[in-house]
N, C-alpha and C positions, 0 to 999 in steps of 0.2 A: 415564739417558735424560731429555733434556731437555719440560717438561711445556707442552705447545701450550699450552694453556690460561691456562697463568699467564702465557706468553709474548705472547697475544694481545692480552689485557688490560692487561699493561704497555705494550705498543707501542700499544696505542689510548690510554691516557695522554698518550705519548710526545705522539701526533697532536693528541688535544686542549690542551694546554701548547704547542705549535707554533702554533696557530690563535688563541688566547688563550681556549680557552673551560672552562669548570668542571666536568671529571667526578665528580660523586661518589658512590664505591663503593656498591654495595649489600651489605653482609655477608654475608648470608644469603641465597644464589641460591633463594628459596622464591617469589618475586615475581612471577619470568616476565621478568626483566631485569637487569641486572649494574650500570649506572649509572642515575644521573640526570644529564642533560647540562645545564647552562647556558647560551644562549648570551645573553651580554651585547649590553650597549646597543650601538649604533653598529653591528651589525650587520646591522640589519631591512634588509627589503629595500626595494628603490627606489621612495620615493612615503610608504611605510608610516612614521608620528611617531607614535610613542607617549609619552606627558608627558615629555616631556625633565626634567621635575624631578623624578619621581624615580628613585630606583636598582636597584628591581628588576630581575631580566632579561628580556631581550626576551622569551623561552618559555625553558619546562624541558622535555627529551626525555627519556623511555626508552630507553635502549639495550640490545642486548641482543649480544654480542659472540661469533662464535664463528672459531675459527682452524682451520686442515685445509690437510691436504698431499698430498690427492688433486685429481684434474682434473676431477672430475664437480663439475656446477652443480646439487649441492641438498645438503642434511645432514639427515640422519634423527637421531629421536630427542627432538624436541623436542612437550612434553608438548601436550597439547589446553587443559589449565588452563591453561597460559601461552598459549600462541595466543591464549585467552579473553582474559586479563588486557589482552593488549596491542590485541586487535582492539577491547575495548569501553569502556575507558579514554577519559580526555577528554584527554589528555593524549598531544601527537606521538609514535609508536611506533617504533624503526629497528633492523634486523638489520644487521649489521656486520661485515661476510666478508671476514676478512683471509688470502690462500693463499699459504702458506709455499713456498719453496725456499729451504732450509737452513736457516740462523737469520734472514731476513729478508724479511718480507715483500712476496713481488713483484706482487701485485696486489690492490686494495681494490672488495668491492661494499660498494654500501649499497642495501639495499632499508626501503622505506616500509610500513609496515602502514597501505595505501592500501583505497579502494573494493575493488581485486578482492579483495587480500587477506582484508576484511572480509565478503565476498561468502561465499568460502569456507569460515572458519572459522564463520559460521553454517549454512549447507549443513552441515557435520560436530557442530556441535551437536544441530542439528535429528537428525539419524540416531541420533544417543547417547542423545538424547532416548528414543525409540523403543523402545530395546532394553531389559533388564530389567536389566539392573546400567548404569547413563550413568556410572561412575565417569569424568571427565576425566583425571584423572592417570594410568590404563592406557591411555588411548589417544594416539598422537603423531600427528604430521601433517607431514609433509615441507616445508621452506623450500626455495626455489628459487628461479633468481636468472638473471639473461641477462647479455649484454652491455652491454644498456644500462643496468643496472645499476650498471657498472665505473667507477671513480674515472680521469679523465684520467690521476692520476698519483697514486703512494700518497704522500700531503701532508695536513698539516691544514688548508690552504690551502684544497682540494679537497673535503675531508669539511666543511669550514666553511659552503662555496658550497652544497653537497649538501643540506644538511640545511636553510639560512638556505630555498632554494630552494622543497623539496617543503612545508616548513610550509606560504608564502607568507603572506599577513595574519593574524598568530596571534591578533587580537581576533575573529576569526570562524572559526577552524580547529574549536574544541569544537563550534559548531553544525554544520560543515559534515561531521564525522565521526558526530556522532551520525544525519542523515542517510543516509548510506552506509550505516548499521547498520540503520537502519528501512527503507530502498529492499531491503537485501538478504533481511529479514525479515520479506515481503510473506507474508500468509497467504489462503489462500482457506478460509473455514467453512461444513459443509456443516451441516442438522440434520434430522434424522428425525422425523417426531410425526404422531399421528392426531389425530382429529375424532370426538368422541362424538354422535351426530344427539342422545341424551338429554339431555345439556350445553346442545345449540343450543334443545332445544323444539321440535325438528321431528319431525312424527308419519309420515314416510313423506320418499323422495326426494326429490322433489320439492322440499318445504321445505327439506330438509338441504342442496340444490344452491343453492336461492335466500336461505340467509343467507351461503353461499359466496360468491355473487355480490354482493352488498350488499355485503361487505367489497371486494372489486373495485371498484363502482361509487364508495365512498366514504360510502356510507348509512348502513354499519356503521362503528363504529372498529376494534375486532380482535372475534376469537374465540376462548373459550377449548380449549385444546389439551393433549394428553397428549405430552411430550418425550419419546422411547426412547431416543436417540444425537445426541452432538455431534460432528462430525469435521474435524479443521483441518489440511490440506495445506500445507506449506511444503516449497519443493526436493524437489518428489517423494515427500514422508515424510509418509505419510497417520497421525494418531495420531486413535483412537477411544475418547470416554468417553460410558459407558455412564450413562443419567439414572435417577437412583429419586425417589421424594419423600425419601425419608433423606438422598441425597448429592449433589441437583442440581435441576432445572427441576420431574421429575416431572411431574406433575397440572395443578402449581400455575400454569401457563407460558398468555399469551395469546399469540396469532399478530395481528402489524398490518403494515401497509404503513409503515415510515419516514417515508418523504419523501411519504406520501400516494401514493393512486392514479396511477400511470399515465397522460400525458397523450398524444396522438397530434393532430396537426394534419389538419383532416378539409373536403373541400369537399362541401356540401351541396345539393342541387339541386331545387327544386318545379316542378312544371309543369302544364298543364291537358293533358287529353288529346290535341289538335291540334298542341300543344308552342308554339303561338304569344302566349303569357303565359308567363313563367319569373323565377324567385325562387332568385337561387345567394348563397348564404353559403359563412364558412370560419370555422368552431367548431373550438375544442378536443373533444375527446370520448374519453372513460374506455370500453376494449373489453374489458370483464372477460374474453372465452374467449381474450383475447391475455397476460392473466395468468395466467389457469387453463385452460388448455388441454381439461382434461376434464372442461368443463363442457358438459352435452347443448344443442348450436345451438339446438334447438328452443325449448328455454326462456331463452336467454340476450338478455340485452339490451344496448341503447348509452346514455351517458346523456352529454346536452351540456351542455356547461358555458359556459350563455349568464348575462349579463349581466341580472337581472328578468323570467328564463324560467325554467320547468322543463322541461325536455325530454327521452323517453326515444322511444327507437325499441326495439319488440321484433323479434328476429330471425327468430323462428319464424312468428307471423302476420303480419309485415309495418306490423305497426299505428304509429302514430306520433303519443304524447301531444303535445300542446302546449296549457302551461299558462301565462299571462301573469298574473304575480305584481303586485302594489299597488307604484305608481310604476312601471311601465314606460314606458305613453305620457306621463310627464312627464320622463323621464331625457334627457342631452345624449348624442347620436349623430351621427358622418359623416352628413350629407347622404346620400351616397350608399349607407350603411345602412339609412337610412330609407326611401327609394324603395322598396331591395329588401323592406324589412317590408310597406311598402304595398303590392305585390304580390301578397304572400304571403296578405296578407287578402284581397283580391280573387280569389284563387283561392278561398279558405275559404266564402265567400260565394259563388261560384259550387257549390260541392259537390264537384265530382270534381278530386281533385290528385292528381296522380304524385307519386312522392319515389324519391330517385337518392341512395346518399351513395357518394364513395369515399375509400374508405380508405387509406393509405401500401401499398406494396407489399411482400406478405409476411406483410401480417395481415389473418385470417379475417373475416368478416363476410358 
C-alpha cells in the first residue's frame, strides 16, 4: 500500500523545485511542521526591495504538508502544541492540502495560519488553560480549508504566487502576526477585595464612606485593601486565582485610580433669585457616586477642577464651597471668563445666589 504521506511530501518537493524555491526537511515531525521553505530573491512582491546586495532570502515559511484522499474539507488529528507552534511563531505559517485521486494529486489548498486562524487556536488554549490536566499534545484541533483556499492549478507556479501573496511585506509580517496574537488574546480582569474601616482610621461610617470618596474626588491617592480573588476572562474562559498574603496581593495590595479621577464635563449656572444677574461656567468636575455608586447621596460630594479655585458642592446640603486660592485675580483669562467671574462676585456681595450645575446624562447628582 502506497504511503500518502511520503507521497505528499515528495510531490510538495516536486512543486517547490518547479517554482525554484528551497524546501528544507524537517526530520523530526516533533515541530509542528515538515519544512522550512525558502523563498528567494526576486520573488517579493510588487513595490517591496529588500538590499538587493545581499543573498539571503526574501522570508523562510513553515510548512506543514498533509495528503488525503477523502472529499471532506478538514483533517483531524493535528496536535493543539503544533497549532501553538505555528499560530505563535514569528515566522509565515502554511497548511498544505494536497487531495489525491490515484497517484496524483488533483487539487492543491494552502491555507495561512492567518488572524482567524490565530484567533482560534488562542480561544482553545485559553480553555486548556482551564481545565486541570492543559496537556496540548492530547488535544488536536481540526484544519479546515474552503475553496478559496484552492490553488488555480496544482503548480509550483501557483503555490509560489500563494504564499509570495499572503506573506505580502515580510519586513513587517513578525509585527503584524504578533498583533493578531495580542488582538486575539484580549483579556478582561476582574478583582475581589474588601476595605478595613481599621486600615482607613475611620471610627464609624461615615468616615469609612468619606475616605471612599476622597479617593474618588482625587484628595486621596489609593487605599489600602485586602485582595480575596483575581479573575481574568478571555473567549469566555473565566480562570479564578485565589489571593493569600503567602501566594499573591493578600493584605498587602492598595486600591488607586490609574489615570486619576474621573473627569466629566459639567455646565454650571449662578444666579440671583429674580434670575436677572447669571454666572454660567463649564468646569470639568470629578462625581465620586458616578465611581462608587454606593456611596450614601447625602454625604457625597462634587469637586471642580478650576484653574486657582478650590471648589466643592455637597450633594446632600446643597452647600457650595468656593475658595480663591493666591494668584487668582493676577492669572490671564478669556475676557469673557472674566465677565462671568465678575458676575459671580456680585452675586456673592449681594448674599443670595441660586446654583444650577448639570451634569452629562446618566450620571447621578
Amino acid at each position: 500500500m502506497a504511503n500518502l504521506g511520503n507521497m505528499g511530501e515528495s510531490f510538495f518537493n516536486h512543486l517547490c523545485d518547479e517554482a525554484g524555491l528551497t524546501p528544507n526537511p524537517v526530520r523530526r515531525d516533533a515541530t509542528g511542521w515538515d519544512f522550512l521553505v525558502e523563498i528567494q530573491r526576486g520573488m517579493a512582491p510588487q513595490g517591496v526591495d529588500l538590499c538587493p546586495e545581499t543573498s539571503a532570502p526574501l522570508v523562510t515559511c513553515r510548512v506543514q504538508v498533509k495528503a488525503t484522499h477523502r472529499s471532506e474539507n478538514h483533517v483531524d488529528g493535528i496536535s493543539l502544541e503544533n497549532w501553538r507552534r505555528l499560530a505563535i511563531g514569528e515566522l509565515p505559517a502554511f497548511f498544505v492540502v494536497l487531495r489525491y485521486e490515484g497517484l496524483r494529486p488533483a487539487s492543491a489548498y494552502v491555507i495561512h495560519v492567518g488572524p482567524e486562524q490565530c484567533r482560534i487556536v488562542q480561544e482553545r488554549l485559553r480553555k486548556a488553560a482551564a481545565e486541570k490536566n492543559p496537556s496540548l499534545r492530547r488535544r488536536t484541533l481540526r484544519l479546515k480549508w474552503g475553496e478559496g483556499d484552492a490553488l488555480p492549478e496544482v503548480s509550483g507556479a501557483c503555490l509560489k504566487e500563494r504564499l509570495v501573496g499572503d506573506v505580502g511585506d515580510p519586513s513587517t509580517y513578525g509585527a503584524r502576526k504578533k498583533k493578531w496574537n495580542q488582538e486575539a488574546d484580549s483579556t478582561v480582569t476582574q478583582m475581589r477585595f474588601s476595605i478595613d474601616s481599621d486600615s482607613l482610621g475611620a471610627s464609624g461610617a461615615g468616615e469609612f464612606f468619606r475616605a471612599i470618596e476622597e479617593l474618588a474626588l482625587g484628595i486621596r491617592e489609593s487605599l489600602p485593601v485586602t485582595v480575596a480573588e483575581v479573575s481574568s476572562t478571555r473567549h469566555g474562559v473565566t480562570l479564578v486565582h485565589p489571593q493569600t498574603p503567602e501566594g499573591g496581593f493578600g493584605g498587602g495590595a492598595r486600591l488607586s485610580l490609574s489615570n486619576g479621577p474621573p473627569k466629566v464635563n459639567m455646565e454650571v449656572e449662578f444666579c440671583n433669585p429674580r434670575g436677572t444677574v447669571r454666572a454660567t461656567f463649564v468646569w470639568d468636575a470629578i462625581i465620586p457616586v458616578g465611581v462608587f455608586p454606593f456611596l450614601p447621596h447625602e454625604q457625597a460630594r462634587v469637586r471642580y477642577l478650576i484653574e486657582g479655585v478650590e471648589c466643592v458642592h455637597s450633594l446632600g446640603t446643597g452647600k457650595f464651597d468656593l475658595v480663591f486660592l493666591p494668584g487668582f485675580f493676577g492669572s490671564v483669562r478669556p475676557v469673557a471668563e472674566w465677565w462671568e467671574w465678575m458676575k459671580l462676585l456680585r452675586l456673592v456681595e449681594e448674599g443670595a445666589v441660586e446654583f444650577t450645575a448639570r451634569p452629562p446624562e446618566g450620571l447621578p447628582l
